[in-house]
N, C-alpha and C positions, 0 to 999 in steps of 0.2 A: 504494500500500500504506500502510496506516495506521501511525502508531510504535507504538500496542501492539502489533501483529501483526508488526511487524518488528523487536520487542526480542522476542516469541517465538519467531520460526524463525529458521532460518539455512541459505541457500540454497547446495547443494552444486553444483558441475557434476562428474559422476563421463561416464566413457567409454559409458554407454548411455544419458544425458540426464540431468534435472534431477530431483536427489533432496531433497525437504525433511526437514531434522533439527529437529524440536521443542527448544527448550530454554524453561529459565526454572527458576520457582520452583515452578509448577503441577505443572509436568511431573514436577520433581525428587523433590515429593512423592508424588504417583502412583505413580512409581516404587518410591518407597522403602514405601509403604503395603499396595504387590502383593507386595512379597516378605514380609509378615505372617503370611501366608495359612497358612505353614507353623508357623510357630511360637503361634497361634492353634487349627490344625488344623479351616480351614472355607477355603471355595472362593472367597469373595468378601469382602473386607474394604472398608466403605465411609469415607468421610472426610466431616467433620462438613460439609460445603457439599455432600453426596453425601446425608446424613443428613436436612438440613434439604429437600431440594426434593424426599425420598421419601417425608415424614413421611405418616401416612394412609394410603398404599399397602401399603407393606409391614409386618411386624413387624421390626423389629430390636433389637438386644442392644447395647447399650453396653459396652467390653471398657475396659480399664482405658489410662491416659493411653500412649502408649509414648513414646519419644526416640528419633529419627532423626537421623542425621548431616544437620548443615547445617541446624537448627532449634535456637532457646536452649531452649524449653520444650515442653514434651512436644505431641503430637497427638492429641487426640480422636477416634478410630475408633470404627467399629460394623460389628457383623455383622448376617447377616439369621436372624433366629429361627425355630425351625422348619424 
């Protein structure tokens, strides 16, 4: 197993065999970007590394910077337009 991949998971053994729990910084943001969704009120909130490898596909909307816990400075998000 590689160390990026292994400073990302972290391997559980639970009573029905082996569960992997994602962790990290990616992840944490993910997370905390999905729970947008509502207070944005649209289905899908993208992040700007989500934004850049969609650009030309899709149409999307740039929403304003937001602050998540456990970042110093705000996060770039987009919606999809339309």
């Amino acid at each position: 197993m590689n160390q990026y991949f292994s400073e990302m998971t972290e391997a559980i053994k639970e009573n029905r065999g082996l569960v992997l729990q994602y962790v990290g910084d990616t992840v944490n943001s993910a997370s905390r970007i999905s729970g947008l969704t509502r207070e944005f009120s649209c289905d899908v909130i993208l992040s700007q590394t989500t934004h850049d490898l969609l650009t030309g596909s899709f149409e999307m909307e740039r929403l304003p910077p937001v602050k998540v816990k456990g970042k110093k400075e705000g996060l770039s998000v987009y919606k999809l337009a339309g």
